[in-house]
N, CA, C and O atoms as a DFTB+ gen file, in Angstrom:
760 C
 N C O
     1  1       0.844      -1.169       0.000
     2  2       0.000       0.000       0.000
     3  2       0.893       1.236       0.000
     4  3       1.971       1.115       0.582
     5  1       0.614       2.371      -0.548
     6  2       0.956       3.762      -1.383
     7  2       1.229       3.846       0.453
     8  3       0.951       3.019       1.321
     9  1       1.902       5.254       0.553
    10  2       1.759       6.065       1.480
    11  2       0.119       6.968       1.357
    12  3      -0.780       6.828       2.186
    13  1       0.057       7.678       0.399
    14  2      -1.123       8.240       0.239
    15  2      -2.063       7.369       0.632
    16  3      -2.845       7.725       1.514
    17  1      -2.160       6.145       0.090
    18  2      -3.400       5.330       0.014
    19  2      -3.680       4.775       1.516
    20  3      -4.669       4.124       1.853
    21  1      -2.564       5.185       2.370
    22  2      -2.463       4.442       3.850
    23  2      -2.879       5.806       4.505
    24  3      -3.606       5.682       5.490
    25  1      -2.550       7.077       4.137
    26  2      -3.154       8.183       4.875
    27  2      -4.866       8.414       4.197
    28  3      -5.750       8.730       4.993
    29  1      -5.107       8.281       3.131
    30  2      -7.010       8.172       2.671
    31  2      -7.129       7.295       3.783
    32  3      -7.441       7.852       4.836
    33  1      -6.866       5.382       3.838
    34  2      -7.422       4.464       4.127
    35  2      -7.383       5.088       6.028
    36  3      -8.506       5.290       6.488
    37  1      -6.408       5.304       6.820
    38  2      -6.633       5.792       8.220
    39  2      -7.123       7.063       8.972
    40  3      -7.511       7.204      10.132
    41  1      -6.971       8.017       7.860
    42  2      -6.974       9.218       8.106
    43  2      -8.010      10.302       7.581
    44  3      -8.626      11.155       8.220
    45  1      -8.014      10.023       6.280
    46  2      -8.511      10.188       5.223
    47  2      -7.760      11.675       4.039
    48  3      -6.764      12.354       4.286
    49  1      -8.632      11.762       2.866
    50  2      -7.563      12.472       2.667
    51  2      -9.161      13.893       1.561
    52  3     -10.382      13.952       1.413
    53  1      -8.284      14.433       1.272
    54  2      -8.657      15.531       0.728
    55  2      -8.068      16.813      -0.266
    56  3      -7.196      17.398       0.377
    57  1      -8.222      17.312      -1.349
    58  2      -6.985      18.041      -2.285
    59  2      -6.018      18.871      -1.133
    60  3      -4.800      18.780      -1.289
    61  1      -6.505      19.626      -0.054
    62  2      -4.923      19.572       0.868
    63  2      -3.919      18.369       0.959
    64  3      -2.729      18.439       0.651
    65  1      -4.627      17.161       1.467
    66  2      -3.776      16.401       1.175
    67  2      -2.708      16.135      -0.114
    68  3      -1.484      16.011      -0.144
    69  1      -3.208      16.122      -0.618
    70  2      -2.395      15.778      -2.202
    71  2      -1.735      16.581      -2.554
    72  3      -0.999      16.362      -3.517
    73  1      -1.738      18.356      -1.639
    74  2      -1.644      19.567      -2.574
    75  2      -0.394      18.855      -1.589
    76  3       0.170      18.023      -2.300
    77  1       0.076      18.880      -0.558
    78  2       1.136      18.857       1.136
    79  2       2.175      17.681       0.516
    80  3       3.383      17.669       0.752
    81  1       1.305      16.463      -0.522
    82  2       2.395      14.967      -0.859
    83  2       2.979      15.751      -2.245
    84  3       4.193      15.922      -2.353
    85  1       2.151      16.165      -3.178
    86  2       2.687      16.934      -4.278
    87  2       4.041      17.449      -3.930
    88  3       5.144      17.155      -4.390
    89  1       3.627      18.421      -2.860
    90  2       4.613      19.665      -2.826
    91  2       6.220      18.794      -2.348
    92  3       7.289      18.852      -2.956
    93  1       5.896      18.011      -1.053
    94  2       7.151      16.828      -0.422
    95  2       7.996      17.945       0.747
    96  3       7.552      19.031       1.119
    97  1       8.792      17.562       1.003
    98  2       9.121      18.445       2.241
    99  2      10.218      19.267       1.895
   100  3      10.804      19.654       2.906
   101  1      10.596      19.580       1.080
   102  2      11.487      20.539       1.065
   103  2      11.155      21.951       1.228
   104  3      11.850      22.790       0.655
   105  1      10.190      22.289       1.931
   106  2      10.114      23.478       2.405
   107  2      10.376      23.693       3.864
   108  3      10.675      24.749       4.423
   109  1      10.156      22.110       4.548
   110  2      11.038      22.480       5.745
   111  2      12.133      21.744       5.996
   112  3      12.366      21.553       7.190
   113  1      12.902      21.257       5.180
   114  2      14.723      21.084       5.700
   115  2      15.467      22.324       6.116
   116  3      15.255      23.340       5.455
   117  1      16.167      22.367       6.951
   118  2      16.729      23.316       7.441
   119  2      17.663      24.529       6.449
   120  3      18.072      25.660       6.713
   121  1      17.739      23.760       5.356
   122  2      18.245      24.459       4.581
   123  2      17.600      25.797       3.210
   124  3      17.956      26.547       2.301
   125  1      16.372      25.264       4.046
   126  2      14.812      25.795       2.523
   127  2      15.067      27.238       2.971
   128  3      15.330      27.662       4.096
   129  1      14.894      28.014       1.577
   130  2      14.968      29.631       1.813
   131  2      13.511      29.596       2.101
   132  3      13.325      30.360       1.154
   133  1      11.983      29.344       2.677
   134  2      10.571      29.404       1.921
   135  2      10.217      28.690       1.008
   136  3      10.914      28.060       0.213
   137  1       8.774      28.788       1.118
   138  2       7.421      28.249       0.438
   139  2       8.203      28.096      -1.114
   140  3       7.709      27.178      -1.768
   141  1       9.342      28.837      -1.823
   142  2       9.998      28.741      -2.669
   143  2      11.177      27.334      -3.131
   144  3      11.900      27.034      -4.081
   145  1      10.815      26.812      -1.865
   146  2      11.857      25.492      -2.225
   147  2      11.296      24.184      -2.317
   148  3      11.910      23.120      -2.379
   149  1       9.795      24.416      -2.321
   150  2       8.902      23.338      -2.405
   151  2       9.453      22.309      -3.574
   152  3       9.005      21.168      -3.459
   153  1      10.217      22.496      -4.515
   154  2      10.580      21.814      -5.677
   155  2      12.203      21.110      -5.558
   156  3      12.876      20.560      -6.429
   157  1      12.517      21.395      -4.033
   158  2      14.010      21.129      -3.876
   159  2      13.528      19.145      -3.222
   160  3      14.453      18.346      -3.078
   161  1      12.776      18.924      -3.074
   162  2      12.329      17.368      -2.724
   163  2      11.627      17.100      -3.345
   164  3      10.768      17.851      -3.806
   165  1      11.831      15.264      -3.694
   166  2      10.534      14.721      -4.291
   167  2       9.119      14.544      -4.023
   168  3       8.782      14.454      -2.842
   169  1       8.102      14.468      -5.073
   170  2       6.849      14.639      -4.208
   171  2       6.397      12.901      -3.326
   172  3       6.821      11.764      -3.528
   173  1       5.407      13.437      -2.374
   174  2       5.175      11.764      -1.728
   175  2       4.655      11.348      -2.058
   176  3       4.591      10.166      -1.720
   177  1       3.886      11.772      -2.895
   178  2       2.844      10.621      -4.063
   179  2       3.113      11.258      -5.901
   180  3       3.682      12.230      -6.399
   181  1       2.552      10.396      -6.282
   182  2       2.817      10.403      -7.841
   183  2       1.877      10.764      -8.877
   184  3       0.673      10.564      -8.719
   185  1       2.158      11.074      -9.503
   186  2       0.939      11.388     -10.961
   187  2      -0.284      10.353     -11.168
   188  3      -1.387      10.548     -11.680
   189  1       0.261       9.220     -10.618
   190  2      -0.965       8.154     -11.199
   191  2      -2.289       7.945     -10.000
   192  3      -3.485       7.719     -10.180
   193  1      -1.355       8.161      -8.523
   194  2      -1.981       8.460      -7.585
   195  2      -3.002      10.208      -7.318
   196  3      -4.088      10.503      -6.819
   197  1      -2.254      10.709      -7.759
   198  2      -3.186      12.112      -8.500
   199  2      -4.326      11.527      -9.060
   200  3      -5.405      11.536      -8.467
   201  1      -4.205      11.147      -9.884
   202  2      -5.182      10.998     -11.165
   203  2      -6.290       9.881     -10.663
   204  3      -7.490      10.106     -10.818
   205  1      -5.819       8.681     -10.062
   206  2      -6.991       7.997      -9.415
   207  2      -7.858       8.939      -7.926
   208  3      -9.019       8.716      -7.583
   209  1      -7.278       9.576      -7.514
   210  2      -8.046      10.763      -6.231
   211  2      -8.674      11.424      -7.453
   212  3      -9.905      11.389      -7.425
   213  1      -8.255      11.889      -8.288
   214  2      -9.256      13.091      -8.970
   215  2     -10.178      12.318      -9.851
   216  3     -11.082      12.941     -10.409
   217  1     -10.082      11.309     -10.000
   218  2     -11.408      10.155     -10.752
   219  2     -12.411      10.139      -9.338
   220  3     -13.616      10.390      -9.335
   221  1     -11.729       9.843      -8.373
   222  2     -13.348       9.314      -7.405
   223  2     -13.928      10.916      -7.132
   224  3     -15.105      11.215      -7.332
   225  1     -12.962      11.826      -6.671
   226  2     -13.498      13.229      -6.655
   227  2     -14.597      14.494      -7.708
   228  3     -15.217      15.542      -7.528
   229  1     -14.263      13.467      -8.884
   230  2     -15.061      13.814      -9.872
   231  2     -16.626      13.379      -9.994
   232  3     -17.656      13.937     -10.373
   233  1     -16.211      11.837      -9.375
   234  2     -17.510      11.097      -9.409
   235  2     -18.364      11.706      -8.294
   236  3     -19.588      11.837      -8.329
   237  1     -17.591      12.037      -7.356
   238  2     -18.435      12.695      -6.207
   239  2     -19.177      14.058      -5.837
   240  3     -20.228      14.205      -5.212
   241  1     -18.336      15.007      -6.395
   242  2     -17.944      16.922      -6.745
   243  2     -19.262      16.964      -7.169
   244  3     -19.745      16.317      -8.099
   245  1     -20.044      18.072      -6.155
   246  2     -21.315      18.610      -6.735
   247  2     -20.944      20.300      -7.376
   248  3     -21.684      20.971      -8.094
   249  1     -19.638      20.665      -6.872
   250  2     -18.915      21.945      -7.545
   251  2     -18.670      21.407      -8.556
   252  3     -18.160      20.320      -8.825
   253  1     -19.226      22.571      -9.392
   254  2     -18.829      23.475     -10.788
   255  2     -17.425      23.563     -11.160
   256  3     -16.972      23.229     -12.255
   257  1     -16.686      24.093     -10.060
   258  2     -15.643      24.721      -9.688
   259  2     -14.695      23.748      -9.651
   260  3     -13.802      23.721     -10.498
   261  1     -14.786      22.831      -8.652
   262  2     -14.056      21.336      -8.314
   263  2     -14.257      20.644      -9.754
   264  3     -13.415      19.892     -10.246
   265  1     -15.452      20.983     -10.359
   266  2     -15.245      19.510     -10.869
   267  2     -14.244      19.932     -12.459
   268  3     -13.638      19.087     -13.119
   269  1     -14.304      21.378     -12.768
   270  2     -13.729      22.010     -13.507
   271  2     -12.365      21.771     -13.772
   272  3     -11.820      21.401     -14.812
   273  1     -11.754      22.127     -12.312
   274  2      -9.960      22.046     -12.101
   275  2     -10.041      20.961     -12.408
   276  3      -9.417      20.815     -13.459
   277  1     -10.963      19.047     -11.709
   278  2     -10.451      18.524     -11.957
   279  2     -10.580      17.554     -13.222
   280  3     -10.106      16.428     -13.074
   281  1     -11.101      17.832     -14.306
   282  2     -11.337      17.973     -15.304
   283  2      -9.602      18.606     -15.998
   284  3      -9.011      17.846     -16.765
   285  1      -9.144      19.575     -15.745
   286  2      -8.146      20.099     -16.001
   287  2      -7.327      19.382     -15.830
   288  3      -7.076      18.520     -16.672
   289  1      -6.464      19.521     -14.403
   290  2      -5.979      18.333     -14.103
   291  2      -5.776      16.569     -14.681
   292  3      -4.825      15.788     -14.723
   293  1      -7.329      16.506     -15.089
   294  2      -6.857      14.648     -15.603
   295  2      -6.745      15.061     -17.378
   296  3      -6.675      14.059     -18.089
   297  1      -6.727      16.250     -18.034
   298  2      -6.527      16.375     -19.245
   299  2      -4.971      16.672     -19.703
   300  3      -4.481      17.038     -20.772
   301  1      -4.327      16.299     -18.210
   302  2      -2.602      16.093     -18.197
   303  2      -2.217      15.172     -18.605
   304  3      -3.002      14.225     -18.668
   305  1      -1.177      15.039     -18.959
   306  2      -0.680      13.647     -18.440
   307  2       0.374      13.935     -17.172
   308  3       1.334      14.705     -17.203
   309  1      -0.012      13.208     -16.181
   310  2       0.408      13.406     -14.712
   311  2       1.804      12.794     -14.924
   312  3       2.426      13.140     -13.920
   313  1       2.424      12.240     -15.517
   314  2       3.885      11.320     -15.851
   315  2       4.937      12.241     -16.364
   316  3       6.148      12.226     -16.142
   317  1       4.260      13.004     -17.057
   318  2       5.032      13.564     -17.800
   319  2       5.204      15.672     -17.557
   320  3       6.188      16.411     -17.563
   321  1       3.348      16.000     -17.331
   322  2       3.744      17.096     -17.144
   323  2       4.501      17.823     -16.010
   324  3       4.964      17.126     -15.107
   325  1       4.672      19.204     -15.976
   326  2       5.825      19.399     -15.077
   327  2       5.048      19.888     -13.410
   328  3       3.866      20.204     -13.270
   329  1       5.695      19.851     -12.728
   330  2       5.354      19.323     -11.365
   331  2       4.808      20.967     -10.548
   332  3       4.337      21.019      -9.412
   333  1       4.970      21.871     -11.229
   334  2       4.722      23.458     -11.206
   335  2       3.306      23.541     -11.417
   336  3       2.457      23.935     -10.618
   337  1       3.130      23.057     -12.772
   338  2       1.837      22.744     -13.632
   339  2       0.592      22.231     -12.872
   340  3      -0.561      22.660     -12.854
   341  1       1.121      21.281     -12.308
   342  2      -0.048      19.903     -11.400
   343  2      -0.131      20.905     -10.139
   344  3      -1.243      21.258      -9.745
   345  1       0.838      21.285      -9.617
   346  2       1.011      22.118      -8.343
   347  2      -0.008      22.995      -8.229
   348  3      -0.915      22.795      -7.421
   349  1       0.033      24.206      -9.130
   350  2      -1.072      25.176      -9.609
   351  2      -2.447      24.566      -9.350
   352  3      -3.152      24.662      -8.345
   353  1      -2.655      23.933     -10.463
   354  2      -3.915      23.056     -10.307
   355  2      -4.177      22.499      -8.845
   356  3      -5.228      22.902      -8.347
   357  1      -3.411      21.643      -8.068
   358  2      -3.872      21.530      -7.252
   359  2      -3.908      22.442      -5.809
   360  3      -4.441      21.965      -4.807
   361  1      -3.314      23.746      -5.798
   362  2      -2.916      24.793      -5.184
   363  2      -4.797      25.482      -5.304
   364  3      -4.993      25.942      -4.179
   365  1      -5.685      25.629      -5.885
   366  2      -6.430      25.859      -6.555
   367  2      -7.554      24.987      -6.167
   368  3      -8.612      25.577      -5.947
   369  1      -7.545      23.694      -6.037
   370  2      -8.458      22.589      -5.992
   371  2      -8.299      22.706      -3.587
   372  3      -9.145      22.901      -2.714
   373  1      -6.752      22.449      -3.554
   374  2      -7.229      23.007      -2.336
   375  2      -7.651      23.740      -1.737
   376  3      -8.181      23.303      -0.716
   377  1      -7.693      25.018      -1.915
   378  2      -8.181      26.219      -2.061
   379  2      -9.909      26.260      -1.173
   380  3     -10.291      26.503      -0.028
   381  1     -10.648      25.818      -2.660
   382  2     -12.069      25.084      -2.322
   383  2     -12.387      24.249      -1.545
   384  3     -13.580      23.965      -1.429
   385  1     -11.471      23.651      -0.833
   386  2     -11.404      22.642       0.486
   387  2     -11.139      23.192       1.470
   388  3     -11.627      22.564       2.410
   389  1     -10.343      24.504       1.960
   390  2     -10.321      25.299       2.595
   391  2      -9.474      24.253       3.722
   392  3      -9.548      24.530       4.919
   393  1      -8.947      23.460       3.426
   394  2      -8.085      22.278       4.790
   395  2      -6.943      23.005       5.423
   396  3      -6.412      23.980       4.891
   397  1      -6.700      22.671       6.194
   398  2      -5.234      23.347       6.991
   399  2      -3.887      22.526       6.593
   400  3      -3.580      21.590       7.331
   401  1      -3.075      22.817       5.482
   402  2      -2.327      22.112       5.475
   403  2      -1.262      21.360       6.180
   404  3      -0.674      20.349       5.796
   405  1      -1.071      22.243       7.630
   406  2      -0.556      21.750       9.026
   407  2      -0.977      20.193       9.454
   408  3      -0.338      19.199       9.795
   409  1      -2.139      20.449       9.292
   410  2      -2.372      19.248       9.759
   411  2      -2.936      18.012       8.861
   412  3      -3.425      16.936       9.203
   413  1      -2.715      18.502       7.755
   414  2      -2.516      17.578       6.321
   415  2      -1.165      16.717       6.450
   416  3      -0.867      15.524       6.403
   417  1      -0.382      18.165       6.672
   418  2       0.799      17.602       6.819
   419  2       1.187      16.402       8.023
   420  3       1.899      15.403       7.920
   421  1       0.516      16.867       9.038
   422  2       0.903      15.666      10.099
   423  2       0.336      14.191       9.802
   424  3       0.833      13.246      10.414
   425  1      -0.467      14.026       9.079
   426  2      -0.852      12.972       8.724
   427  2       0.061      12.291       7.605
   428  3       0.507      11.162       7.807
   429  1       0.230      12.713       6.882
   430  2       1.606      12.350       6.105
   431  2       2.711      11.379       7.054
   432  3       2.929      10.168       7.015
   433  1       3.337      12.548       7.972
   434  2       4.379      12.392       8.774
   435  2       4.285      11.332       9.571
   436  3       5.151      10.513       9.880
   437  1       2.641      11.448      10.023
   438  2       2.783       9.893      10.812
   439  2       2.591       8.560      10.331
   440  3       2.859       7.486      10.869
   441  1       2.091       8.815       9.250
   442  2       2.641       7.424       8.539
   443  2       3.409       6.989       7.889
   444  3       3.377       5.800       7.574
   445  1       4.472       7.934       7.430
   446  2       5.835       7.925       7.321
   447  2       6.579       7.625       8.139
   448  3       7.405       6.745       7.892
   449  1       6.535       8.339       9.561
   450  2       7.169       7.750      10.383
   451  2       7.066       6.593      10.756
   452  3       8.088       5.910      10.827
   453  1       5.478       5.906      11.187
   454  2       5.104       4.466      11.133
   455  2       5.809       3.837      10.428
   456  3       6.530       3.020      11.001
   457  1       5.895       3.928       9.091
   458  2       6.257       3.134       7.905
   459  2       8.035       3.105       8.147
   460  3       8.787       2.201       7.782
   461  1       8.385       4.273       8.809
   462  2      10.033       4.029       8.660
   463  2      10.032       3.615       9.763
   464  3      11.009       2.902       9.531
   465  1       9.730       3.313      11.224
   466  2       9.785       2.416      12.403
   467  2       9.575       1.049      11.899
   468  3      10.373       0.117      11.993
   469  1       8.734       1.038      11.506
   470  2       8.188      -0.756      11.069
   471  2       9.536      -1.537      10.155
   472  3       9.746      -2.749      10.122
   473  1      10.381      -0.409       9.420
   474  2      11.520      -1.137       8.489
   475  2      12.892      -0.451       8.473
   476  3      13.638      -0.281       7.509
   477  1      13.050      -0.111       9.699
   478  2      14.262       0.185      10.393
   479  2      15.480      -1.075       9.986
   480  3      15.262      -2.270      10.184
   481  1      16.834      -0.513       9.362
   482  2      17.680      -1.573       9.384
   483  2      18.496      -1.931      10.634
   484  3      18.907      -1.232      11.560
   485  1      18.588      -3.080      10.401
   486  2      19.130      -3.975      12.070
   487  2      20.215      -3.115      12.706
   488  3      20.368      -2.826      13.893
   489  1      20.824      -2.826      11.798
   490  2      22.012      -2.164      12.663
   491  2      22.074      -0.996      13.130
   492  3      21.910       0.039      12.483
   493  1      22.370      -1.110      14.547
   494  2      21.710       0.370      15.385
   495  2      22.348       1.716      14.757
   496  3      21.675       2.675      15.135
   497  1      23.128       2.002      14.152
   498  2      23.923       2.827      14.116
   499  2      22.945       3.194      12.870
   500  3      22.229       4.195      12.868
   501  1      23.004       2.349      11.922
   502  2      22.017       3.045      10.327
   503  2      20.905       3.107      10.780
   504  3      20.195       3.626       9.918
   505  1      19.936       2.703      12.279
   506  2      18.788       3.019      12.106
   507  2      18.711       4.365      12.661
   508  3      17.882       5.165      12.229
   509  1      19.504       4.652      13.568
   510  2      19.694       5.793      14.064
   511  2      19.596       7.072      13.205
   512  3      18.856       8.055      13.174
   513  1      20.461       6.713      12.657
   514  2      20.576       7.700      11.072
   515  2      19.535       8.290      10.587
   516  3      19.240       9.479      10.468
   517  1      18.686       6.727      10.153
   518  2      17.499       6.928       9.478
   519  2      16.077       7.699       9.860
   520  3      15.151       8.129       9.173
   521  1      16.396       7.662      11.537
   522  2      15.519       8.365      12.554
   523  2      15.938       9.994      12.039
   524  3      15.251      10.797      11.408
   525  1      17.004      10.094      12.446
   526  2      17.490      11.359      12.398
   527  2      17.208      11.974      11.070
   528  3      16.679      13.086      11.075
   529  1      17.422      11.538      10.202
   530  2      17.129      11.732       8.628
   531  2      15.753      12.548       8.581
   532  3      15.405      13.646       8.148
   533  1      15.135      11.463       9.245
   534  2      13.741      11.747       9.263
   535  2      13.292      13.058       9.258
   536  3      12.906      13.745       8.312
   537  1      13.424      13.392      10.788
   538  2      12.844      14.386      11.210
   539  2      13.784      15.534      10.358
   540  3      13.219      16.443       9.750
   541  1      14.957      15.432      10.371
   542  2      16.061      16.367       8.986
   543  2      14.738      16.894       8.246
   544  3      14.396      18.077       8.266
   545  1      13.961      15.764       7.523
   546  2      13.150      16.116       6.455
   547  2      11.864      17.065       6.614
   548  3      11.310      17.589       5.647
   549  1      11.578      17.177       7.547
   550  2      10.648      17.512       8.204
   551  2      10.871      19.247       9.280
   552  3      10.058      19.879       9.954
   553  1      12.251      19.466       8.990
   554  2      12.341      20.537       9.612
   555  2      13.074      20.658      11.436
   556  3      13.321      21.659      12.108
   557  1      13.269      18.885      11.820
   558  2      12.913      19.164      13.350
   559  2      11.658      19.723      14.081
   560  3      11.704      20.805      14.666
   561  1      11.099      19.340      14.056
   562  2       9.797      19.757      14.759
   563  2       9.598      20.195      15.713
   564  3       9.526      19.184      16.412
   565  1       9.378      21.309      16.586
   566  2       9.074      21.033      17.993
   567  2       8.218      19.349      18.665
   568  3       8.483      18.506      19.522
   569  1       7.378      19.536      17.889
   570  2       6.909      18.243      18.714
   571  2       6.998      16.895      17.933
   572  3       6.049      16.165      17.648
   573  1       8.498      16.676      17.601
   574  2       8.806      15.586      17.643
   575  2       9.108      14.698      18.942
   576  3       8.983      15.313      20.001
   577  1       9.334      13.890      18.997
   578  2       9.889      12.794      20.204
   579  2      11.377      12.818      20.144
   580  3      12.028      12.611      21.169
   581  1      12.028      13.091      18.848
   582  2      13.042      12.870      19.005
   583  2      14.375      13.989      19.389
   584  3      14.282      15.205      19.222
   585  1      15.251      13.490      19.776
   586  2      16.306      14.907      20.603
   587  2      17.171      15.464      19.963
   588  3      18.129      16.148      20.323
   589  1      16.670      15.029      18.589
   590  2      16.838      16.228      17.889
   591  2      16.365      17.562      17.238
   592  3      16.118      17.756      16.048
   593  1      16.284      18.552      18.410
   594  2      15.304      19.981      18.264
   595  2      15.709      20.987      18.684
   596  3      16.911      21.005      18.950
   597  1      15.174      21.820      18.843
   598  2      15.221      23.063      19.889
   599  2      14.392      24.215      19.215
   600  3      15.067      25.189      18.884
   601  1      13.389      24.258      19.021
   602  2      12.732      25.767      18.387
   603  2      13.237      25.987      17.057
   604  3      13.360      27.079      16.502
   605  1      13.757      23.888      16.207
   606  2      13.925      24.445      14.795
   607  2      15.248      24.542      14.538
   608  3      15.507      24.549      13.335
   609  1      16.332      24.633      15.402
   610  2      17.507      24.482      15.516
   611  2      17.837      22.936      15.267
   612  3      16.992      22.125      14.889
   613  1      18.921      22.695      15.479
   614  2      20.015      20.992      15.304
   615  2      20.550      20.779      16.054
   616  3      21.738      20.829      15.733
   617  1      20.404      20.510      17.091
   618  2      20.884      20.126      18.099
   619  2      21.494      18.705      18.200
   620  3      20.853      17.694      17.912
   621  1      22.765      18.700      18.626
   622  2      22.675      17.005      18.648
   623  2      22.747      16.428      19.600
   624  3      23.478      16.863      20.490
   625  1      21.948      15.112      19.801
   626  2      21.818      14.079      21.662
   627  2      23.426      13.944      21.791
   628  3      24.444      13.865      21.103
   629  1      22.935      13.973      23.255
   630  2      24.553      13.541      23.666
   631  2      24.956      12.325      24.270
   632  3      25.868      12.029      25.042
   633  1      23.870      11.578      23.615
   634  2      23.795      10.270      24.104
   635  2      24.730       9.044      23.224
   636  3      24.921       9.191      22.016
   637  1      25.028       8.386      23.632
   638  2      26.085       8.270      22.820
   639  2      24.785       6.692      21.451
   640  3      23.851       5.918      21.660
   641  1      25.542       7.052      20.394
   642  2      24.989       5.768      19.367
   643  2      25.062       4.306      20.012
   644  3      26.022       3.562      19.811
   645  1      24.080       3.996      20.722
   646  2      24.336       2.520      21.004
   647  2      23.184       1.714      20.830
   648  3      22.322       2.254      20.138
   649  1      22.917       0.604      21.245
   650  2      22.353       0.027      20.838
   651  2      20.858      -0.053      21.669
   652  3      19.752      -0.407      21.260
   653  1      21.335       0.462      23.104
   654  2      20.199       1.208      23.699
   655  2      19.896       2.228      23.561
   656  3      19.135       2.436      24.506
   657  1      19.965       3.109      22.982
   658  2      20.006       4.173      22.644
   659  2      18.646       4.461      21.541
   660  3      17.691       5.232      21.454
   661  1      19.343       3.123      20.664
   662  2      17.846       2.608      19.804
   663  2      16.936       2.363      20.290
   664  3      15.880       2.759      19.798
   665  1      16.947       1.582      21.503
   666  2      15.931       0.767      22.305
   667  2      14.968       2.102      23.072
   668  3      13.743       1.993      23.123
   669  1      15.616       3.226      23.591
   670  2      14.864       4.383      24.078
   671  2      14.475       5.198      22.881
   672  3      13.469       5.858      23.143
   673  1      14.855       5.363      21.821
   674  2      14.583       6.007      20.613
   675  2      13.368       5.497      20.600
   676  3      12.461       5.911      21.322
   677  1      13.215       4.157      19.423
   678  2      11.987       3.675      19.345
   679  2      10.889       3.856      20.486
   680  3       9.864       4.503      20.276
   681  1      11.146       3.288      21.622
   682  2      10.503       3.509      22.830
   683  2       9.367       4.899      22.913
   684  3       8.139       4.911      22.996
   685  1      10.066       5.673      22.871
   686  2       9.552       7.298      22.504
   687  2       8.993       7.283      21.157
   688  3       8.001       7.951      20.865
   689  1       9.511       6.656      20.465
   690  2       8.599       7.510      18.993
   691  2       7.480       6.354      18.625
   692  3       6.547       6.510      17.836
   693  1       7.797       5.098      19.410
   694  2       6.413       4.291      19.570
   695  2       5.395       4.929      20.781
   696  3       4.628       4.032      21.133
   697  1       5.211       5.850      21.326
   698  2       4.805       6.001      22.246
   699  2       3.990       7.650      21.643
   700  3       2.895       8.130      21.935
   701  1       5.021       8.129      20.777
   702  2       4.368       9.267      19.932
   703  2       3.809       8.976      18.969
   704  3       3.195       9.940      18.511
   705  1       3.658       7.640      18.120
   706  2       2.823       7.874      16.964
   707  2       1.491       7.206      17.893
   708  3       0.297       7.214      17.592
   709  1       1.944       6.816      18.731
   710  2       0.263       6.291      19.656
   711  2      -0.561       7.956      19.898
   712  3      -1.631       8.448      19.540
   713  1       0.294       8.288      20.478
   714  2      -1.065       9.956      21.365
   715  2      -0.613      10.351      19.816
   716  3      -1.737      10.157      19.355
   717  1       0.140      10.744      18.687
   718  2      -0.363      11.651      17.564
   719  2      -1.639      10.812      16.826
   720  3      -2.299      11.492      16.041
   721  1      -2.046       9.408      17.001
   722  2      -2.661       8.916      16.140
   723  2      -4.015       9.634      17.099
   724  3      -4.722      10.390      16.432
   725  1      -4.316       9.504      18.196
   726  2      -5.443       9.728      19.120
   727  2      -5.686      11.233      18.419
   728  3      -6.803      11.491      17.969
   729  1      -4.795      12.039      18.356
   730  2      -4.857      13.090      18.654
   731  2      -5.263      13.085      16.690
   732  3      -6.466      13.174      16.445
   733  1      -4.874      13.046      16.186
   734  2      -5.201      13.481      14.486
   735  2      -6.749      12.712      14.626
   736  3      -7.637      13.365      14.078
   737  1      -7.112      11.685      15.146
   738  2      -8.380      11.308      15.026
   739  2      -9.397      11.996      15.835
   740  3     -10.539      12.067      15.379
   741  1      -9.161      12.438      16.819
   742  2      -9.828      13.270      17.793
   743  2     -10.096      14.911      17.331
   744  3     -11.061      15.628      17.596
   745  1      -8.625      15.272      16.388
   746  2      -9.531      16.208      15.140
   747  2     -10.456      16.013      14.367
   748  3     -11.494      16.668      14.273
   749  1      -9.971      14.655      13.479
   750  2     -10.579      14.356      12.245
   751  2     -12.498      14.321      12.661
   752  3     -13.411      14.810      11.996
   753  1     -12.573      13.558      13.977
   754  2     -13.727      13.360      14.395
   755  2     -14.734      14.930      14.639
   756  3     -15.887      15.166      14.280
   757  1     -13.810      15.740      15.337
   758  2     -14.413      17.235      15.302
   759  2     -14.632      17.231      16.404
   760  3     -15.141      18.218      16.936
């Protein structure tokens, strides 16, 4: 299963959504000048995954408006055209959804993160990495779990790489995708 298709199937999803996987995170690595570097990462979902969301959205869309863009949109070819192009369009389609992309975005993140806990490589030292990577991608978060933060800054643990180290890592960020899952559903619910 897609990442996208695992945030519709738990979470659910909506053109914020798609506009937040489109865009991918390079607007918050530490290195992003702004909303201008959205094109410095790949997107988290793909053209074909576009195009099947804007088939059921079509079938559904009692807007004029919605059903217009997405009409536009599937008269692409999502493979090929350029990623500015689809962006627009769907910059536009979210728009009319009026979603908070904040918290579009966290839904993403936590099943990304899920998905990179669940296939962590054995060896403590590369999974470590891969933790760290993570949140890299993401900006550091304040409310990550992990100790690497400070108000957005890089801080690094001073704990040393070991193999417990992993064992309290996971520990914590199994313990955060539990209360973020409560907590994104306890929105979603209203």
């Amino acid at each position: 299963m897609s990442v996208f298709a695992k945030v519709k199937t738990e979470y659910g999803a909506n053109w914020t959504t798609a506009l937040v996987g489109w865009t991918g995170l390079g607007v918050f690595a530490p290195w992003s000048k702004g909303p201008q570097d959205w094109m410095s990462s790949s997107p988290l979902l793909y053209g074909d995954e576009i195009a099947a969301y804007a088939e059921e959205r079509l079938a559904s869309s009692s807007s004029a408006k919605e059903q217009e863009a997405i009409v536009e949109l599937l008269s692409l070819n999502l493979r090929t055209e350029t990623r500015g192009v689809i962006r627009d369009i769907l910059v536009r389609l979210a728009r009319l959804d009026g979603n908070d992309p904040a918290f579009e975005l966290r839904k993403w993140r936590l099943v990304l993160l899920e998905r990179l806990i669940n296939n962590l490589p054995q060896d403590f030292l590369h999974a470590l990495i891969e933790i760290r990577e993570f949140w890299q991608g993401f900006g550091y978060p304040s409310d990550s779990p992990h100790d690497v933060k400070d108000g957005g800054k890089q801080v690094l643990s001073h704990e040393p790489d070991t193999p417990e180290t992993l064992a309290r890592t996971l520990d914590r960020h199994r313990k955060w995708i539990a209360e973020e899952k409560t907590v994104v559903k306890k929105q979603i619910a209203g």
